[in-house]
ZAMARGU-4260 file (C-alpha; in steps of 0.2 Angstrom, whole numbers, plus 5000, padded with zeros to 4 digits):
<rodrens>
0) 5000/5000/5000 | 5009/5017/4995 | 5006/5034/5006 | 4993/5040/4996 | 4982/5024/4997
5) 4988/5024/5018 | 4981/5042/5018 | 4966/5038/5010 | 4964/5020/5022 | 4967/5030/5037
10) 4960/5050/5035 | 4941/5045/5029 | 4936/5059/5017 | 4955/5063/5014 | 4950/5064/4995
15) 4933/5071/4996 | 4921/5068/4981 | 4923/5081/4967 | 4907/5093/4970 | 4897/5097/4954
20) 4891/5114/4956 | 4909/5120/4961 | 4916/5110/4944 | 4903/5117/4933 | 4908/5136/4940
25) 4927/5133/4935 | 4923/5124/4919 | 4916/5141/4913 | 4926/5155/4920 | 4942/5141/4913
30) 4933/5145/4897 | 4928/5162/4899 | 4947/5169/4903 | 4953/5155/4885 | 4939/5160/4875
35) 4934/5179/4880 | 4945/5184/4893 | 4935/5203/4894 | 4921/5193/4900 | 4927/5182/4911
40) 4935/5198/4922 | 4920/5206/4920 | 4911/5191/4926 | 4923/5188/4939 | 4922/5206/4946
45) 4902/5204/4946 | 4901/5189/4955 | 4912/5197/4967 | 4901/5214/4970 | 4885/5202/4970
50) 4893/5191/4985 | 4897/5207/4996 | 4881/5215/4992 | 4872/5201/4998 | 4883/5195/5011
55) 4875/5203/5028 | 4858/5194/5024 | 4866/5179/5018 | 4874/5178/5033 | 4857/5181/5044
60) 4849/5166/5033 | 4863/5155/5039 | 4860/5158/5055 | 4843/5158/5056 | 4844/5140/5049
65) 4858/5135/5063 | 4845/5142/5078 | 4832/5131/5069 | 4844/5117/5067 | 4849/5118/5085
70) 4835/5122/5096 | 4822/5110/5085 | 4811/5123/5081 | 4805/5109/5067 | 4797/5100/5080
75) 4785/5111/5082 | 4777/5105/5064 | 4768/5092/5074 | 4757/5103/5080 | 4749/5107/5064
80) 4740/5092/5062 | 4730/5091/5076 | 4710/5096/5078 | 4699/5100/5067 | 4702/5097/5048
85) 4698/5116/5043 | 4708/5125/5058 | 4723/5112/5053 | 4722/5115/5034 | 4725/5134/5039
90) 4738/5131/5052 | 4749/5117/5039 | 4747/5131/5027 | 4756/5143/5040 | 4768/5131/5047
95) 4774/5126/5028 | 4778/5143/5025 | 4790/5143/5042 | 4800/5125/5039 | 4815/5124/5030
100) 4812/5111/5019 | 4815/5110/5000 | 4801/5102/4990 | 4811/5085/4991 | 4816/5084/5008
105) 4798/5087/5013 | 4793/5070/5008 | 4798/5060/5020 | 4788/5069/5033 | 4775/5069/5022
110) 4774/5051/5020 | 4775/5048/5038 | 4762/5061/5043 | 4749/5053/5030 | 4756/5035/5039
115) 4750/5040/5054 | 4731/5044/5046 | 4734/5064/5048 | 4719/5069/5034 | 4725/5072/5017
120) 4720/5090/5016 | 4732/5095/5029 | 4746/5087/5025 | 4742/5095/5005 | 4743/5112/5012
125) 4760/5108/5021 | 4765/5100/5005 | 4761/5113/4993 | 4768/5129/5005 | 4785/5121/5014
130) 4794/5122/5000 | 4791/5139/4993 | 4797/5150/5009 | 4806/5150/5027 | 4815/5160/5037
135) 4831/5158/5029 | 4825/5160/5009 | 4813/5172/5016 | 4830/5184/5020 | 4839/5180/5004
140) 4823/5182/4994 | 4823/5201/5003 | 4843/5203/4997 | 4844/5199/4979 | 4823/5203/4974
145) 4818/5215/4986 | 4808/5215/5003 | 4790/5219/4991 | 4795/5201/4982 | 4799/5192/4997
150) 4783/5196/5006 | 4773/5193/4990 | 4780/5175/4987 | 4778/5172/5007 | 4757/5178/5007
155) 4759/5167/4989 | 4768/5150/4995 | 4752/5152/5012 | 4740/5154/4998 | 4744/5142/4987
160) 4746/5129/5004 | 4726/5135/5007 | 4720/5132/4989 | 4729/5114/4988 | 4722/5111/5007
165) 4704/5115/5005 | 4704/5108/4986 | 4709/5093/4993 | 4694/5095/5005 | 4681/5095/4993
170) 4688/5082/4980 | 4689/5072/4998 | 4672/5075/5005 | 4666/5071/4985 | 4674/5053/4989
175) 4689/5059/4979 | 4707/5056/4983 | 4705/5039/4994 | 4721/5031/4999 | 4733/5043/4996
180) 4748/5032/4999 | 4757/5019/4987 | 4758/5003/4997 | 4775/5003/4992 | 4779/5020/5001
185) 4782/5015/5019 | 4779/5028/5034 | 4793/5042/5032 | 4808/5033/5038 | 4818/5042/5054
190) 4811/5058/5043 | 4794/5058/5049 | 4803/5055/5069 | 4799/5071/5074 | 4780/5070/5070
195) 4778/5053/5077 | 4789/5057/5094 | 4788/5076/5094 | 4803/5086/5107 | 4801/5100/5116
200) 4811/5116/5106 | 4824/5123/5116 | 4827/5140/5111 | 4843/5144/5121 | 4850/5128/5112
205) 4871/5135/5112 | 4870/5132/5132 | 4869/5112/5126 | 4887/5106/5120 | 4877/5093/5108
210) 4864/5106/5099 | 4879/5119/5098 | 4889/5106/5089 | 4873/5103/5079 | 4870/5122/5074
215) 4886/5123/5069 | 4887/5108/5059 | 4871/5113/5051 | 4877/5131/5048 | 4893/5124/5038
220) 4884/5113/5028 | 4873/5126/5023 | 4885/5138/5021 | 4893/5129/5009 | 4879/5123/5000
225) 4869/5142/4997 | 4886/5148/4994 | 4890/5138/4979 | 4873/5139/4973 | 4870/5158/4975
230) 4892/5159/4966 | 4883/5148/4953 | 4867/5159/4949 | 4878/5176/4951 | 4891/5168/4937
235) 4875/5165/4925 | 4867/5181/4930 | 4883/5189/4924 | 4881/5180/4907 | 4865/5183/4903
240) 4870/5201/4905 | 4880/5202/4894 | 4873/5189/4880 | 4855/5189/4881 | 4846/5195/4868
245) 4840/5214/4871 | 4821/5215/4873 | 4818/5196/4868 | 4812/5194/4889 | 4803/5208/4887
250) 4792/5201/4872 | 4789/5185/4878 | 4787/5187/4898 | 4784/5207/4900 | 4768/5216/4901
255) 4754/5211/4915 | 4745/5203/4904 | 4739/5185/4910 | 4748/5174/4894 | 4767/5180/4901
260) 4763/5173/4917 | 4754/5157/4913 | 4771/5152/4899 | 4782/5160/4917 | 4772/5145/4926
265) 4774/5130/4913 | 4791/5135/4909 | 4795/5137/4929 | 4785/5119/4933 | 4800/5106/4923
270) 4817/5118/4921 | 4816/5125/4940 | 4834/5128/4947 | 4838/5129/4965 | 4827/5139/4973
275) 4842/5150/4977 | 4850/5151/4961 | 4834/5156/4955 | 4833/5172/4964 | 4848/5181/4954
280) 4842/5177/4938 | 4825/5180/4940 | 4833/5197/4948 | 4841/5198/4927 | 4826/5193/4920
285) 4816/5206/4929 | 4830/5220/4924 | 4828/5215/4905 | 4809/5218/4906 | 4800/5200/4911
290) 4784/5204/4924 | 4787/5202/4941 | 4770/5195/4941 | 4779/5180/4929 | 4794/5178/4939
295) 4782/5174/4956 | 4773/5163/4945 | 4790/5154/4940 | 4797/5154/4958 | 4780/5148/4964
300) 4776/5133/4951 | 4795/5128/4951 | 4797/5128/4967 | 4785/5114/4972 | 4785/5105/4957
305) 4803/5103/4949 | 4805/5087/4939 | 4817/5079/4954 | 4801/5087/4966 | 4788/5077/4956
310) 4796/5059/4955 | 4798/5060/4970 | 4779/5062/4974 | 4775/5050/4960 | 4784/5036/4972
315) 4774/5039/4986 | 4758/5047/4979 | 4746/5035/4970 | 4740/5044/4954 | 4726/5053/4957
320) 4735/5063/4973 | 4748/5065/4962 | 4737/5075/4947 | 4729/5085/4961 | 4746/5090/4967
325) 4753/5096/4949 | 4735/5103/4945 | 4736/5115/4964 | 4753/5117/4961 | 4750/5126/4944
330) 4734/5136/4947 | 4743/5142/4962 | 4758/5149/4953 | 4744/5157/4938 | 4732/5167/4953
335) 4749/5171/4962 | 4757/5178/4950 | 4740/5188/4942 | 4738/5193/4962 | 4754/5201/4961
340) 4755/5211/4944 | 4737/5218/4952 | 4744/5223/4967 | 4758/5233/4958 | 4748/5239/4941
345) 4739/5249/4956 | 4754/5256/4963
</rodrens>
């Protein structure tokens, strides 16, 4: 066994795993500085003056995900799903909008909660709004679009969790919707733990050596992981800057009219980035002339149902569930992003 192979036996994770996104941003500024070297400085020098612009709030987002990391301020989903279907559909819808899960990590929970016999209803408004806003996106939302933007998408991701929990209601009540589970889907794994066997939060979590460690780890992690994404979506902002056709947004996605926002939404539903890399280029978008009714409606049908997102409902979901999640999904991306160019044609 040489060194390097004694290294690699001894120092687990001594040659960590090349990461993707970080590849993918070298790849094109390696290309940038060989093929146009002007734009690759100027790229450079914009992703730099993007990164300190955003920085104070990125930081606040980070550590807003470490207290909820820490103290298990996600336990207090459980809570949400108990009484009376009508006050818990309202409540999931709210609690949605406050947990930091994206719209695959939520399903685990989701199949434990309906495991446990939690009404379908709830669990859809939980399903529809927790991965459209929380704390965290909710600040770096308010940095890069605006604080207007981020409240709209927030009122817009406790809508769209109300329409998808009392649609399901009344396709329930019709006899619709039975069964919501594959039988192959199992009950959420150690994912759906905290709803089973809820903890109490502890909110001054740093005087406990164990969730200190845990905020901390969990404030790395996502460090690391918002970083590279929002370095990514500054990197393209800067190209489609500079190479985007001038006034080709504006055509198809400008104006307030209802046909920008509805292509917004399709196009949004199957090519949705990251919910952080989108923020930057909707940001370009909007600056090139689309409707900020259309980008809403883009963040909002992306944002639950990404192609990732929607196989992994399909392997829980039985059909019709599934249909009724795309179909909520949609028509809540269309009325959000209509609501929204109202609410600023008045202005």
């Amino acid at each position: 066994m040489n060194d390097s192979q004694t290294a690699r036996t001894l120092i687990p994770g001594v040659w960590p795993k090349p990461d993707l996104v970080w590849l993918v941003i070298a790849a094109i500024f390696a290309l940038l500085f060989w093929l146009v070297p002007e734009q690759g400085m100027a790229s450079l020098a914009f992703v730099l003056k993007a990164v300190l612009s955003v920085l104070p709030l990125f930081l606040l987002s980070i550590a807003l995900l470490a207290a909820a990391t820490g103290s298990g301020a996600d336990n207090l989903i459980a809570t949400a799903f108990v009484g009376r279907t009508a006050p818990m559909i309202v409540l999931a819808a709210l609690m949605g909008a406050l947990s930091p899960f994206c719209s695959c990590g939520v399903i685990p929970l989701i199949a434990a909660l309906l495991a446990l016999g939690v009404p379908l209803p709830a669990v859809m408004a939980f399903w529809l709004a927790s991965p459209l806003m929380d704390p965290a996106q909710f600040v770096l939302t308010a940095s890069v679009l605006g604080l207007p933007f981020a409240l709209a998408k927030t009122v817009a991701a406790i809508a769209v969790g109300l329409l998808g929990g009392f649609g399901t209601y009344a396709l329930t009540a019709a006899g619709a919707l039975a069964q919501p589970l594959r039988d192959t889907a199992g009950n959420g794994g150690c994912g759906g733990a905290r709803v089973r066997n809820p903890k109490a939060v502890v909110w001054a979590f740093w005087r406990e050596p164990a969730r200190r460690d845990k905020a901390l780890s969990a404030a790395g992690k996502n460090t690391l992981f918002l970083g590279k994404m929002l370095i990514l979506a500054f990197v393209l902002e800067s190209l489609m800057s500079a190479w985007m056709p001038s006034g080709w947004i504006a055509r198809v996605l400008g104006g307030d009219g209802p046909v920008a926002i509805i292509i917004a939404a399709l196009i949004g539903i199957p090519a949705y980035l990251n919910g952080t890399a989108a923020l930057p280029l909707m940001r370009e978008m909007i600056g090139q002339g689309m409707a900020p009714g259309a980008a809403l409606a883009f963040l909002i049908g992306g944002g639950v149902t990404s192609i990732p997102a929607a196989i992994a409902v399909w392997s829980i979901a039985r059909a019709p569930v599934f249909v009724a999640y795309l179909a909520f999904s949609l028509a809540g991306a269309i009325l959000s992003g209509l609501a929204w160019q109202t609410v600023l044609s008045l202005n």
